[in-house]
C-alpha distance (Angstrom), angle and dihedral (degrees) to the residues before:
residue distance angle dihedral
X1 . . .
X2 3.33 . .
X3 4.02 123.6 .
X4 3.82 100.5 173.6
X5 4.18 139.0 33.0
X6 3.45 126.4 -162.0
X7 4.02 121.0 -160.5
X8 3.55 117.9 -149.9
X9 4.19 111.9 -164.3
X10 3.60 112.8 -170.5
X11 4.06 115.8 -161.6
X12 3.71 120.1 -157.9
X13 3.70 141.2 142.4
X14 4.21 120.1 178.0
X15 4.07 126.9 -117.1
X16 4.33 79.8 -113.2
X17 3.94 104.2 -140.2
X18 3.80 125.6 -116.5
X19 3.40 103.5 -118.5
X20 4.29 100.0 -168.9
X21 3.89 105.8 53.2
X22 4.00 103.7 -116.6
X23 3.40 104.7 -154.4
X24 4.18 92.2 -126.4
X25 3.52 119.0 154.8
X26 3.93 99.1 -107.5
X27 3.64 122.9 58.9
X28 3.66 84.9 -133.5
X29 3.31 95.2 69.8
X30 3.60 96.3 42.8
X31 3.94 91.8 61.7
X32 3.60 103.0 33.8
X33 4.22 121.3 59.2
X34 3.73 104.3 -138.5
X35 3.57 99.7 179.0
X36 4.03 87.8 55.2
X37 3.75 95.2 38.9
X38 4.03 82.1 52.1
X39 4.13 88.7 50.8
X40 3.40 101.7 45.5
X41 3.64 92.9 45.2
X42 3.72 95.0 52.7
X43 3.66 100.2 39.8
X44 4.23 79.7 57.6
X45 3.21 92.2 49.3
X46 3.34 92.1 53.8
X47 3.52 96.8 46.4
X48 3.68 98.3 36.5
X49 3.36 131.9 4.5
X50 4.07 101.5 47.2
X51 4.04 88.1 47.2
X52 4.05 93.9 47.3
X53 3.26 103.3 43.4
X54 3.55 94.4 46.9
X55 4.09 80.5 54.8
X56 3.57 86.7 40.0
X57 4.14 92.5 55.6
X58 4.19 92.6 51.0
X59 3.95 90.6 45.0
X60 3.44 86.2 57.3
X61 3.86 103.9 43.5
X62 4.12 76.8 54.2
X63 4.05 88.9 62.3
X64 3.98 90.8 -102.9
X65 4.05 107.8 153.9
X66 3.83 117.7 -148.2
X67 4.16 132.2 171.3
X68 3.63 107.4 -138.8
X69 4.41 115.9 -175.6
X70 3.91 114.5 -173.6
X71 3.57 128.7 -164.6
X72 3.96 112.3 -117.9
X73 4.23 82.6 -130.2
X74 3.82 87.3 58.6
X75 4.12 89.9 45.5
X76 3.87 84.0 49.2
X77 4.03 97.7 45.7
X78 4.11 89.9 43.5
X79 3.70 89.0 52.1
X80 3.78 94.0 49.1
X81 4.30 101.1 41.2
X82 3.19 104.4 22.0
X83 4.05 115.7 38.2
X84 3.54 96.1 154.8
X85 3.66 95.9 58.7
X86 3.84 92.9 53.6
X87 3.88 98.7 83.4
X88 3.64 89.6 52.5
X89 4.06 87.0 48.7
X90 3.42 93.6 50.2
X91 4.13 96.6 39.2
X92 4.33 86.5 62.9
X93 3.89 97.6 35.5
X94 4.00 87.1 54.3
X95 3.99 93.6 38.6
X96 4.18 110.4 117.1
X97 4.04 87.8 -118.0
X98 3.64 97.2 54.0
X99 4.31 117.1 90.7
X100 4.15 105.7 -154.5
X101 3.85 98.5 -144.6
X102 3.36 119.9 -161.6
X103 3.60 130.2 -104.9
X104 4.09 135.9 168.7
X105 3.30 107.0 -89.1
X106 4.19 108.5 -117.8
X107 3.97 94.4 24.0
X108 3.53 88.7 -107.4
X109 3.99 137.7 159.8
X110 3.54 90.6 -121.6
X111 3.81 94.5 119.9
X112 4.02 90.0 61.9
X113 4.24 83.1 50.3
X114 4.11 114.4 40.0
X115 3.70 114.0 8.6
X116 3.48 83.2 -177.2
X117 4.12 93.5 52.2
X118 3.65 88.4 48.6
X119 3.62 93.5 51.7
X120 3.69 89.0 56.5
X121 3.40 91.9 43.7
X122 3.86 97.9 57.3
X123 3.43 84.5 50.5
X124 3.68 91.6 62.8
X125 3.51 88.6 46.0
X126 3.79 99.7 51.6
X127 3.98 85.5 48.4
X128 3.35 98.6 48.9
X129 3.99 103.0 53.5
X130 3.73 84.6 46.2
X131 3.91 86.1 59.2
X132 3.79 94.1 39.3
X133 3.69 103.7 31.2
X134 4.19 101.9 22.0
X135 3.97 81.9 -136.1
X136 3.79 120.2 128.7
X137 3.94 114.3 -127.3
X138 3.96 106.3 -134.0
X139 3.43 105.8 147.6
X140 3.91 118.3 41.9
X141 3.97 141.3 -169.2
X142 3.50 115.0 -158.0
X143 3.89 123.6 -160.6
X144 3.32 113.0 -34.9
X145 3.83 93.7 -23.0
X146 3.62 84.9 -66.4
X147 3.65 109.2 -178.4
X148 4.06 132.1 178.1
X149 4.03 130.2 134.0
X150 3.83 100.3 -87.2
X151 3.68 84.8 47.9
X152 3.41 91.3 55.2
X153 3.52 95.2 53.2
X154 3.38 98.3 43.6
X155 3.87 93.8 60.7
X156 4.08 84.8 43.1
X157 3.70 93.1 58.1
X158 3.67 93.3 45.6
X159 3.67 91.9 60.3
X160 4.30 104.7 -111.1
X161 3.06 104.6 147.8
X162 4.08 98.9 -142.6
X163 3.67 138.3 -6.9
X164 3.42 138.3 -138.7
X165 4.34 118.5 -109.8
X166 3.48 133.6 -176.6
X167 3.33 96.7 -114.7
X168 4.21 104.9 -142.9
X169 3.68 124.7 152.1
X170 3.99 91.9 -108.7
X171 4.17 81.6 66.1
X172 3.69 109.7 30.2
X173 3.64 97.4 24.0
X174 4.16 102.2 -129.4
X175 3.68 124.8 88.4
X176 3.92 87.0 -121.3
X177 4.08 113.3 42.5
X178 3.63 120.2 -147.6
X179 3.68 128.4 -129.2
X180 3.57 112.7 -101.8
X181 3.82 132.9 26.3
X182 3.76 139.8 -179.6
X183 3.83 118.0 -135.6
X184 3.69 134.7 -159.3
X185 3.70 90.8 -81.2
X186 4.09 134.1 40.0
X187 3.92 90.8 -83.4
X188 3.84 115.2 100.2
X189 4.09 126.8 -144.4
X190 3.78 128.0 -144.0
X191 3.48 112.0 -156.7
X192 3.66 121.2 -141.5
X193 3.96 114.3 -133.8
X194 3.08 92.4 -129.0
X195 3.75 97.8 -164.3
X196 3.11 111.9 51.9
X197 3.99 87.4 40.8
X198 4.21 82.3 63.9
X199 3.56 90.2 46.9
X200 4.05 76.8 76.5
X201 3.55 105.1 17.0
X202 4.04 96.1 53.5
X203 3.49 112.0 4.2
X204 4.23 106.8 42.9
X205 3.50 96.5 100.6
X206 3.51 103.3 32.3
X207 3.34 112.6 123.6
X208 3.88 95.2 -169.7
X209 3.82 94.5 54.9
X210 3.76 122.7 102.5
X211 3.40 95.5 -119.3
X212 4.01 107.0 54.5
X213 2.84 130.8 166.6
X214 3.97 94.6 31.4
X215 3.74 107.4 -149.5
X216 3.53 135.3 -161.7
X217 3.48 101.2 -122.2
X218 4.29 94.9 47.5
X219 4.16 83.0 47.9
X220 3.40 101.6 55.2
X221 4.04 87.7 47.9
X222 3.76 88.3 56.5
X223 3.80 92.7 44.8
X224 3.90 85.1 49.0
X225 3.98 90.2 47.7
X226 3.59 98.9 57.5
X227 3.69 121.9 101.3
X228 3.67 129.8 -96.2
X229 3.81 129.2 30.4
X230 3.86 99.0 -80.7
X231 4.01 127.9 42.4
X232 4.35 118.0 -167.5
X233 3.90 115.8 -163.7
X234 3.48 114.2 178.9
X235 3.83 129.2 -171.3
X236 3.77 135.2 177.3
X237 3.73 103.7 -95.5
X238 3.83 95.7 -121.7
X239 3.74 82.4 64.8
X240 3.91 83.2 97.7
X241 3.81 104.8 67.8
X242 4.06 102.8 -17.0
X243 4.03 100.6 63.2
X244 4.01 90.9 21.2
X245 3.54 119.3 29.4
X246 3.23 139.9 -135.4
X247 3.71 102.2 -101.5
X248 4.53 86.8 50.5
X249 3.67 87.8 77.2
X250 3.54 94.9 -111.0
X251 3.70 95.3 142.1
X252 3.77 99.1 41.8
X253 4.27 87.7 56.8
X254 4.01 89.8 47.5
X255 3.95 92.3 49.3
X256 4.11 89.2 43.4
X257 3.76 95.8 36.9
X258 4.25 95.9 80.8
X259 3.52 95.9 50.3
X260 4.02 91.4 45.7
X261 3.95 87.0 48.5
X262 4.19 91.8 56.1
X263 3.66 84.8 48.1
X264 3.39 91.3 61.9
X265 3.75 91.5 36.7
X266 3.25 101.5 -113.2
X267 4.25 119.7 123.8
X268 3.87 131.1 -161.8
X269 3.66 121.0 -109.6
X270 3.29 146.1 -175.8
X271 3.93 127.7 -118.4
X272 3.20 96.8 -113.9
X273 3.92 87.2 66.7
X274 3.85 90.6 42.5
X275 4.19 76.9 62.7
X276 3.60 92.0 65.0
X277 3.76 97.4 55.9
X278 3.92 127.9 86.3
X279 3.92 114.7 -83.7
X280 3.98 105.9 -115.2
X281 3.91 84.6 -147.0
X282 3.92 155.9 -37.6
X283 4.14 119.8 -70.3
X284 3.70 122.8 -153.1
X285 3.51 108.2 -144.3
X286 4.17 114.9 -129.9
X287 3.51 121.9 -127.5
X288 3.64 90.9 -138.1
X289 3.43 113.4 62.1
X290 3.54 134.8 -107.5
X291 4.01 135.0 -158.2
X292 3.74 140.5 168.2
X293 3.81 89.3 -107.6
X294 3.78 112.0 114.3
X295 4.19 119.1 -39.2
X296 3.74 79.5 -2.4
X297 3.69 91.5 -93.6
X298 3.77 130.7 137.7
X299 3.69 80.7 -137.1
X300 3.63 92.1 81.8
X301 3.94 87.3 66.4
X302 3.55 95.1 43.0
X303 4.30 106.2 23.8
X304 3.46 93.6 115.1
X305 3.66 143.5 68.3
X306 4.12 97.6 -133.9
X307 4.12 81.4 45.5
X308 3.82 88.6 52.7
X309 3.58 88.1 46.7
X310 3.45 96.0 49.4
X311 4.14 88.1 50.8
X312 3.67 88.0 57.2
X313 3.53 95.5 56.6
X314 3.66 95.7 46.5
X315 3.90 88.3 52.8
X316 3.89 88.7 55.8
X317 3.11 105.6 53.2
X318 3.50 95.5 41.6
X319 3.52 91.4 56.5
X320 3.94 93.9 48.3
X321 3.53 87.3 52.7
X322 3.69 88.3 56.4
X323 3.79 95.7 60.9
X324 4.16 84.8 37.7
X325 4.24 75.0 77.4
X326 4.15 81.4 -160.4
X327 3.91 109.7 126.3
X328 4.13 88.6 -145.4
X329 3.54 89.2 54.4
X330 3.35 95.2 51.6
X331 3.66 93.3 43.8
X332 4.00 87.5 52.4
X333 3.89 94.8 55.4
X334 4.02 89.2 45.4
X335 3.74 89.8 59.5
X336 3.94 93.6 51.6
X337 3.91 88.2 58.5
X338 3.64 99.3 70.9
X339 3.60 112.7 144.1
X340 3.92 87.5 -139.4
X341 4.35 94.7 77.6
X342 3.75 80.1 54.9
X343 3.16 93.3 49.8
X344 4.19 93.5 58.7
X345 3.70 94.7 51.1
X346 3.89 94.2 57.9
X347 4.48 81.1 90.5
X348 3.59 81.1 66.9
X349 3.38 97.9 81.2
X350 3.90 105.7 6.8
X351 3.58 138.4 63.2
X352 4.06 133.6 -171.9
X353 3.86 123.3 62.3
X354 3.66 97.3 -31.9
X355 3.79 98.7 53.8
X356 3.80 84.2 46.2
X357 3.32 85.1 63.0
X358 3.98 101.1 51.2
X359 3.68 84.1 49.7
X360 3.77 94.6 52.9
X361 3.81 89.0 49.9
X362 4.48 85.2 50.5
X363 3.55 106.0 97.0
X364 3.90 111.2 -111.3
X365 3.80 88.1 -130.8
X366 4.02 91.6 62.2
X367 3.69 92.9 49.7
X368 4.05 95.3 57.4
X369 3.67 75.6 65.5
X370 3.69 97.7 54.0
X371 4.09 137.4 -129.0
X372 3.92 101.1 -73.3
X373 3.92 85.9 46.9
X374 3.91 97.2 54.6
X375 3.65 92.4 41.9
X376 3.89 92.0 50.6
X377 4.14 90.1 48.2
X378 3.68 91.2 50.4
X379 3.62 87.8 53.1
X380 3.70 98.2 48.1
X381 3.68 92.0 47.3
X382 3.55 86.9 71.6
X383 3.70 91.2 41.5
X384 4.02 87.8 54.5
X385 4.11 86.1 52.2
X386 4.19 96.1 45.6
X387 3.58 93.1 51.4
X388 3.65 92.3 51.0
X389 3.81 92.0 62.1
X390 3.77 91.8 36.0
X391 4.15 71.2 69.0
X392 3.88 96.8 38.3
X393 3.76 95.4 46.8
X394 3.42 95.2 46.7
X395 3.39 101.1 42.8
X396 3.82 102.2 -128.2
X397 3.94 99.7 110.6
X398 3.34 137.5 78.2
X399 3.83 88.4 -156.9
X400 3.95 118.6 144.5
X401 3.43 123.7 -145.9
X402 3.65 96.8 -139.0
């Protein structure tokens, strides 16, 4: 049974592509929509991030304990459309109770690309939030909790500690994972219960699940029910107001949900305490990767033809880029492989809840234009990038990669 939970809140919001060229004077803003990327964000916010965190900053004067990871494109986008909110941001990332987990920096597939680019890259990451933040990065996500053997040993040889799983019985080989696990090398993995996480995640406000209405007193029982001494559930972070509204209740059972938990006797913790207890076993890394997307297989990334498509056009430009030898070129192609424009073609081939998903995550903008039109755009936003280092490479352009 369990005697401690640890929440893991992941914040993110995509660079959204511009799928009509514009014509504007930076290539920048000929790939990237800043007047959606500026909606979106601020309707989340809205939604979201204000509401939660303000949850988040009484939980925590009540001695709750939380690990919260944050894309550096999320950092970026708060910065630029919502100012105001960033003290607030800052004030619960930097509180004593909060873990900063790791994650790569633009959400991107660059782990399935360059393991030795995403080394470098998590790097960056880990130096930067020490800079920003003056928080150590031990434990890190990656992309999606994507999770294979060179990944493994890529985070290993870059000194983390542990990373974060999703713990499913294909990967840790029980219906119900347990909290922390030794691997073949000195880095740890926490494995996500994946579960009882979509118990929240998924199912909260679904009225035709067994379980509605989800309360906090029947969720910390099952929390305290599951097997081994420590329990993770981890959520996106717009979970709380974005994917479950306000009016769902999904505030109300946050709030409640710590006091129901020491009830039961069971208190939330950080990962960096999980690292102190006894491994409940050795993991095997796969050398195909796994994530928390979906069944939990990279498949859901890469399931489709368009999505394959798509991957093949992220790997070229990225690798252009590369002999560009221009840092904002580089920087440019890295934004273009976020996983989450992979993500929004998985409804091109699938149907049920998880294509309802994909579409959810489509902005409603790029459907008024309909299917063949988004999956043209995407395409030609790759187009726009390729013949920009045709000109860089060549040396006939004056073209700026900003």
């Amino acid at each position: 049974m369990a005697e401690g939970v640890a929440f893991y809140l992941l914040m993110h919001q995509p660079w959204r592509f511009r799928l009509q060229d514009n014509g504007a004077a930076t290539l920048s803003e000929r790939l990237f929509d800043d007047e959606l990327n500026g909606k979106y964000f601020r309707g989340v916010a809205a939604r979201s991030y204000r509401p939660m965190l303000r949850l988040l900053q009484a939980l925590l004067a009540e001695g709750l304990e939380v690990n919260l990871g944050l894309s550096w494109t999320f950092w970026e986008q708060a910065h630029k459309y919502t100012p105001d909110l960033v003290p607030e941001l800052r004030a619960v990332l930097q509180h004593p109770g909060v873990e900063l987990v790791g994650v790569e920096p633009y959400h991107s597939v660059l782990p399935l690309v360059d393991i030795g680019l995403f080394r470098r890259r998590m790097r960056w990451m880990r130096a930067t939030w020490a800079r920003e933040l003056g928080k150590t990065v031990r434990v890190t996500d990656t992309t999606e909790m994507f999770y294979s053997d060179p990944i493994y040993w890529a985070l290993a040889a870059e000194g983390f500690e542990a990373m974060v799983i999703d713990g499913r019985p294909q990967v840790v080989g029980t219906e119900s994972p347990f909290g922390r696990y030794a691997g073949p090398g000195p880095l740890s993995v926490i494995a996500r219960h994946w579960r009882l996480s979509d118990d929240v995640g998924y199912r909260f406000s679904n009225r035709e699940w067994d379980g509605y209405p989800l309360m906090a007193p029947t969720y910390a029982d099952w929390i305290r029910q599951a097997p081994g001494d420590v329990v993770m559930v981890g959520w996106d972070f717009e979970t709380f107001g974005e994917h479950h509204r306000d009016h769902t209740g999904i505030f109300e059972f946050f709030a409640r949900l710590p006091r129901e938990l020491a009830a039961q006797g069971v208190r939330t913790v950080r990962f960096q305490d999980i690292l102190e207890r006894p491994a409940h076993g050795r993991l095997t890394p796969p050398l195909r990767p796994t994530t928390w997307a979906g069944q939990g297989d990279i498949s859901f990334f890469l399931g489709n033809a368009r999505q394959w498509d798509l991957f093949c056009r992220m790997q070229g430009v990225l690798a252009k880029a590369q002999m560009a030898r221009r840092a904002a070129w580089l920087d440019l192609a890295l934004r273009l492989m976020q996983s989450d424009h992979l993500h929004m073609l998985h409804w091109d081939s699938a149907w049920g809840p998880e294509a309802d998903v994909s579409m959810y995550f489509t902005p409603g903008e790029w459907w008024e234009l309909g299917r063949a039109a988004i999956i043209a755009g995407l395409v030609d936003v790759f187009e726009r990038m390729s013949r920009a280092l045709d000109g860089a490479l060549s040396g006939e352009s004056r073209t700026e990669a900003r």
